[in-house]
C-alpha positions in Angstrom: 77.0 67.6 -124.8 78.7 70.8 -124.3 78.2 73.9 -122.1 76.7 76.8 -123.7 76.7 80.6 -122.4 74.5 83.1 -123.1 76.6 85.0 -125.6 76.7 81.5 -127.6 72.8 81.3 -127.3 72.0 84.5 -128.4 73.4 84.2 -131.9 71.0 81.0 -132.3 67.7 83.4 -131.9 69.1 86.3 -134.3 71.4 87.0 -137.1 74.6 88.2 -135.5 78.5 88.0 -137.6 78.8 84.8 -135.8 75.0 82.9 -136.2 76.2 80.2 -138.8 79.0 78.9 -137.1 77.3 78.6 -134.0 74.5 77.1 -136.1 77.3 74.4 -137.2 78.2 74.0 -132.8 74.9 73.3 -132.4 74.3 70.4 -135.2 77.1 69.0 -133.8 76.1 68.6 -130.2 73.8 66.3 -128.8 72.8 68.5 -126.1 73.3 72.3 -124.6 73.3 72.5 -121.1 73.3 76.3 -119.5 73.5 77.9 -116.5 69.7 78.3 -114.2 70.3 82.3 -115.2 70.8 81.7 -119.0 67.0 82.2 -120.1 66.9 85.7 -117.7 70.4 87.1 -119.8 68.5 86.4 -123.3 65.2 88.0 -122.0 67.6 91.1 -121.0 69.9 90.9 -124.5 66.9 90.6 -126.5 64.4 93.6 -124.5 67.6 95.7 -124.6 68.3 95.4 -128.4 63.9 96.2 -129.1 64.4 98.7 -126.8 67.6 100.5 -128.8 65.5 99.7 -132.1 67.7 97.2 -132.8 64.5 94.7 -133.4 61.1 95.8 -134.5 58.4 94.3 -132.3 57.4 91.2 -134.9 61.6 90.1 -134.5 61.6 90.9 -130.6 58.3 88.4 -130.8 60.0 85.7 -133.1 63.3 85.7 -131.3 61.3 85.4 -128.1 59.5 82.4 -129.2 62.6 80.5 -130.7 64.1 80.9 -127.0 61.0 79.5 -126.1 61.4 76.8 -128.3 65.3 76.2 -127.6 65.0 76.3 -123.4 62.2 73.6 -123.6 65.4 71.3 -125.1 68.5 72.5 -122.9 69.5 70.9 -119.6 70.2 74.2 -116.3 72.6 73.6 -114.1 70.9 75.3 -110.7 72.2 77.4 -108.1 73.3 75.7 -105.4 75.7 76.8 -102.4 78.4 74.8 -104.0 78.1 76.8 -107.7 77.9 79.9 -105.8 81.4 79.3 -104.0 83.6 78.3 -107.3 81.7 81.3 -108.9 83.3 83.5 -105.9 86.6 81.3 -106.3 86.2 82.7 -110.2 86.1 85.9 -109.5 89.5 86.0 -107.3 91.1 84.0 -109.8 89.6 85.7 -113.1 88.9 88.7 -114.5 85.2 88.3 -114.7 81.8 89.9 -114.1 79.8 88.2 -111.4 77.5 87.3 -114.2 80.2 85.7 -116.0 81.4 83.8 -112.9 78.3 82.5 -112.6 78.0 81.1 -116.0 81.9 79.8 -115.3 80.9 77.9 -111.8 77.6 75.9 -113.8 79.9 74.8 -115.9 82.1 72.8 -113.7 79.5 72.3 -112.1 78.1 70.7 -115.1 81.5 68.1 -115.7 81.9 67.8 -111.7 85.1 70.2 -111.5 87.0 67.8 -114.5 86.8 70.4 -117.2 89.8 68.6 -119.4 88.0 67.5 -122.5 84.8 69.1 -122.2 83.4 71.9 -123.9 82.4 75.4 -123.3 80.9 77.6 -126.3 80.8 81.3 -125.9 81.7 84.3 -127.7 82.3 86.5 -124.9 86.9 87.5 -124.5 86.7 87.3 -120.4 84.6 83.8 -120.3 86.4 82.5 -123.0 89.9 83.2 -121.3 88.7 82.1 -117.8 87.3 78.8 -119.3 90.2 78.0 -121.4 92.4 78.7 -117.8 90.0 76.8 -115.9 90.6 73.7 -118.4 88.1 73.6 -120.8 88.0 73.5 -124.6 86.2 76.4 -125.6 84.4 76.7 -129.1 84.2 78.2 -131.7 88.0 78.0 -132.7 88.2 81.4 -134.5 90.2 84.2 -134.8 86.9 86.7 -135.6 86.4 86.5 -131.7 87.1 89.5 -129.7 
C-alpha cells in the first residue's frame, strides 16, 4: 500500500507524459490511500483543464467517472487536529503550498509518523522533495520529473 497524491492520481484518469508509468505504480500496489482533500484537487485539475479546452465535454465526463470509479477503491486519511498540526510543522520546515502540506501530514499520518520504508507517489518537485526529507521513498524513480 502506498500513499498517493493528487498529481499521481490525475495521470490515472487522463493521458499525461507520465500515465503508463504510473499505470505500472498502480498494478503494483495493493492499495492507494490519499489524503480526505484528494477527490476535491481532481474535481479542480479536471474542471480547470474543460474549462481551458483542454478536454471536450465527453473526456471531462469520462475522466469524471473513472475518478468515480477509482475513489470508491482508495482508503482517505481525514482531517483531524493532529494532521492539521504536522501539515503546519510542514510548512515551517518545507517549501510547500498549504495544499501540499496537507497532502504531506496524511501521509504520516497514514504510516503513524514512521515514513522509513514506505511509499509516497507523486509527480509534483516540492512534495516530492519534502517527502523524500521527511523519510519516505517516493515513486516513480525517474529523471523526466520536474
Amino acid at each position: 500500500m502506498r500513499f498517493w497524491d493528487t498529481s499521481a492520481i490525475m495521470p490515472l484518469l487522463s493521458r499525461e507524459p507520465l500515465s503508463d508509468d504510473i499505470r505500472r505504480l498502480l498494478e503494483e500496489d495493493v492499495g492507494i490511500v490519499v489524503w480526505w482533500a484528494t477527490r476535491v484537487e481532481c474535481i479542480s485539475a479536471i474542471s480547470r483543464r474543460a474549462r481551458e479546452g483542454v478536454m471536450v465535454h465527453d473526456q471531462e465526463a469520462g475522466v469524471r467517472d473513472l475518478l468515480e470509479d477509482l475513489s470508491r477503491s482508495w482508503a482517505e486519511v481525514q482531517p483531524t487536529a493532529r494532521l492539521r498540526a504536522l501539515a503546519e510543522q510542514s510548512l515551517i520546515a518545507h517549501s510547500l503550498r498549504a495544499a501540499d502540506a496537507l497532502q504531506l501530514a496524511a501521509a504520516l499520518v497514514w504510516c503513524e509518523s514512521r515514513p522509513r520504508g514506505r511509499h509516497f507517489v507523486s509527480l509534483d518537485g516540492r512534495l516530492r522533495t519534502a517527502a523524500s526529507r521527511s523519510g519516505f521513498e517516493v515513486l516513480p524513480k525517474s529523471s523526466r520529473i520536474g
